[in-house]
DOROSE-886402 format. One record per residue (C-alpha): x, y, z. Coordinates in steps of 0.1 Angstrom, whole numbers, plus 5000, padded with zeros to 4 digits. Layout:
XYZ;...
end
This chain:
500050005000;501550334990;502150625015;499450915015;500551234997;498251445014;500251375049;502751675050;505651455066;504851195038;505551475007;508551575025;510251245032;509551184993;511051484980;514151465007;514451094992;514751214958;517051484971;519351224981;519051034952;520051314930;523051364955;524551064951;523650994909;522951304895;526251514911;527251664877;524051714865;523251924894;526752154891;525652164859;522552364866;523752564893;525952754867;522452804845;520653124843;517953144867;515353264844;515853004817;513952704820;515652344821;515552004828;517351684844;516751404827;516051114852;515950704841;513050584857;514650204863;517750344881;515050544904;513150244908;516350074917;517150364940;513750314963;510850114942;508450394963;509250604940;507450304912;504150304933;503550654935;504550744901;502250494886;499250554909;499550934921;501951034894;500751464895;501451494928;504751254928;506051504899;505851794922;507451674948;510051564926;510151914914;510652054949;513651744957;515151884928;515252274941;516552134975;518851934958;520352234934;520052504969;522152204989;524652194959;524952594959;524952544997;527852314999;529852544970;529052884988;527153034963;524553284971;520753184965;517453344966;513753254976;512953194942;516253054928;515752804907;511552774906;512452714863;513852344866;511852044856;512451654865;512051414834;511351074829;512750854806;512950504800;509750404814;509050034822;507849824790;504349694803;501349714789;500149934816;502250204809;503550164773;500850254744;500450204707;497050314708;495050644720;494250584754;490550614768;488650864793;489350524816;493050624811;492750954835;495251044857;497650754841;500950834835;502050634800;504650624773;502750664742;504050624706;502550754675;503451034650;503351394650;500551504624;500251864630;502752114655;500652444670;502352804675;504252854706;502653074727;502953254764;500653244792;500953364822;501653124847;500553234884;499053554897;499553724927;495653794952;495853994982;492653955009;491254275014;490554195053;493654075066;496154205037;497353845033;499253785000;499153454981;499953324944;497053094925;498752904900;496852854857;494752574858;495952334833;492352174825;490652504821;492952654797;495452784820;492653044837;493753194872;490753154891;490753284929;489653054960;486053144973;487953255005;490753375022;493353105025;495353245055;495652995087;497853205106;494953425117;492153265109;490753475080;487553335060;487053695042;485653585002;486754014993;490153874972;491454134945;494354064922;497354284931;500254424911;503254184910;506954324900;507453984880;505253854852;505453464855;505353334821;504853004812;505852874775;502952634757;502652494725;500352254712;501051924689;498551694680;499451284676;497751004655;498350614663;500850464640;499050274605;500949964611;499649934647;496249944633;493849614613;492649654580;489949944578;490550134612;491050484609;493950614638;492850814660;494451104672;495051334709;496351664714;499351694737;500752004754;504752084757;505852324778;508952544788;511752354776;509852084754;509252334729;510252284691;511551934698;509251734672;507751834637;505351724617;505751344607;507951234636;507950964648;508050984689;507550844721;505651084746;505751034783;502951204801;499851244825;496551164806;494251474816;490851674807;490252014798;487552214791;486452594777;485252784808;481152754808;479052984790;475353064787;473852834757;477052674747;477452304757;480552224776;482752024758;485351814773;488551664754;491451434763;494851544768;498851424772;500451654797;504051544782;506951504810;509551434789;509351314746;512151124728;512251164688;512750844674;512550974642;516151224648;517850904660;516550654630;517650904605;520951064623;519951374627;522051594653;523951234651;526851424675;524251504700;523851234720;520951224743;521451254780;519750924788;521650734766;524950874783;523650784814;522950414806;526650404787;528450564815;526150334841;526950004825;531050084826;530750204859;529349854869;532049644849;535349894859;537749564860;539049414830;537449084833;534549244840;534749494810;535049194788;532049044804;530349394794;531149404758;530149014755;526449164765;526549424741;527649194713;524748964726;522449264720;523149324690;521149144661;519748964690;517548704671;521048584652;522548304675;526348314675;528548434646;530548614675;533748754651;531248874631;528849064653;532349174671;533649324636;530449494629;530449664663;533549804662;533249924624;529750094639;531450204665;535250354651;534350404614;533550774602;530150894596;529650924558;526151034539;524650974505;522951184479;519751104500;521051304532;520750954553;523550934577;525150574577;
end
């Protein structure tokens, strides 16, 4: 049975555990993002079996309350980044580093949580991996992010955050949320903030791969929303893998106009198969993938046991081809040491 989330000592031991987490796997990453600007938003790039490894709590909650487990992996990785500046003496601020995100990769190949096909209204509140192709990209766009009320009775001050679902609308509480003096007052006005909070969005709609689909059936398509640093990362035609939340929205209600509701993909993190079929940005390597190389050598630091790790890569390699181990051998080192070279066609090879 998974911990409660709505326990306050709960939330905190699970962001703390991430905290430590990042602390001991995540070191350079972390240096790394303590020399970013503050108002630039960016991302650490977490693989979801090492986390798993790490504490499988972090498995549970992810897969049953995975909203509020992203948060408070949000706020372990602000504690983690103010430790870091902490430990190096750098001066931080209140708000230091509110603009980092925690993404998952490399989620677990079930059929619970990987897709070929749109998921269902049943699906709400799931986190999945989801693979089709991009069939149309929206225009970026800025919203504002958070506002800033002020109760007119008590003068307390308090920041409501968009509402995904409705569109990213800032809609006030009915009353006064202040505990410290007890203040129930509904008067709550808006008040001039010295920083605009903006929040970068851009829309991309996804249709199911043909070749997952029988004879006749049309794919069917979801819209997905990317935001702050997931922007521009896919075009029209790619083929990607999306890992997100699975969400409603709606228009706010009007008089005479039914309320229609639609499903959504709140994307966490999206990897572009299409870039790494094709070789595009071939000397970009994706963090992930420098995480698993630099994981597996790490594991295997002898010689016998760095043997033992290249005999596992050979075995993965044209896996469903039993032996022929000079020949798989000669093949991976001619992928692996021979320069890249490209055709009339563009394709890298």
């Amino acid at each position: 049975m998974p911990i409660d989330l709505k326990d306050s000592r709960n939330r905190e031991y699970v962001s703390s555990l991430f905290c430590e987490y990042l602390q001991r796997e995540h070191r350079s990453d972390l240096i790394r993002l303590t020399t970013q600007p503050a108002h630039v938003h960016l991302s650490l790039v977490v693989h979801f079996n090492y986390l798993c490894e790490f504490d499988n709590l972090f498995s549970e909650l992810l897969l049953i309350r995975p909203l509020d487990t992203l948060l408070l992996l949000d706020e372990g990785l602000r504690a983690a980044l103010k430790l870091n500046c902490i430990e190096s003496e750098k001066p931080t601020t209140h708000n230091s580093f509110l603009n980092v995100h925690t993404r998952l990769t490399a989620l677990p190949v079930i059929p619970e949580v990987h897709r070929e096909t749109i998921p269902w209204s049943s699906d709400v509140g799931k986190f999945i991996a989801l693979r089709g192709t991009v069939s149309r990209v929206g225009p970026v766009q800025v919203l504002q992010g958070r506002m800033m009320f002020t109760c007119s009775k008590c003068g307390f001050q308090f920041y409501v955050d968009a509402n995904f679902e409705s569109h990213f609308s800032i809609k006030p509480p009915r009353f006064c949320p202040n505990r410290d003096l007890p203040c129930s007052s509904p008067y709550l006005r808006p008040s001039p903030d010295r920083v605009f909070y903006a929040k970068n969005y851009q829309e991309v709609w996804i249709h199911e791969r043909f070749r997952c689909l029988t004879v006749g059936v049309m794919p069917r398509s979801i819209s997905a929303s990317f935001e702050d640093d997931l922007l521009e990362t896919v075009k029209p035609g790619d083929d990607v893998v999306i890992n997100g939340i699975v969400t409603r929205r709606w228009q706010p209600p009007r008089d005479g106009v039914p309320c229609g509701i639609l499903l959504w993909i709140k994307v966490n993190y999206v990897e572009n198969l299409s870039e790494l079929k094709t070789g595009v940005n071939a000397s970009h390597v994706p963090s992930e993938r420098v995480a698993e190389f630099e994981s597996l050598w790490s594991k295997h630091n002898t010689f016998m046991d760095a043997l033992e790790s290249r005999n596992i890569l050979l075995r993965s390699l044209c896996p469903e081809v039993c032996g022929m181990y000079l020949v798989k051998l000669s093949l991976a080192l001619l992928l692996a040491g021979a320069p890249e070279w490209s055709c009339s066609t563009r394709k890298f090879i």
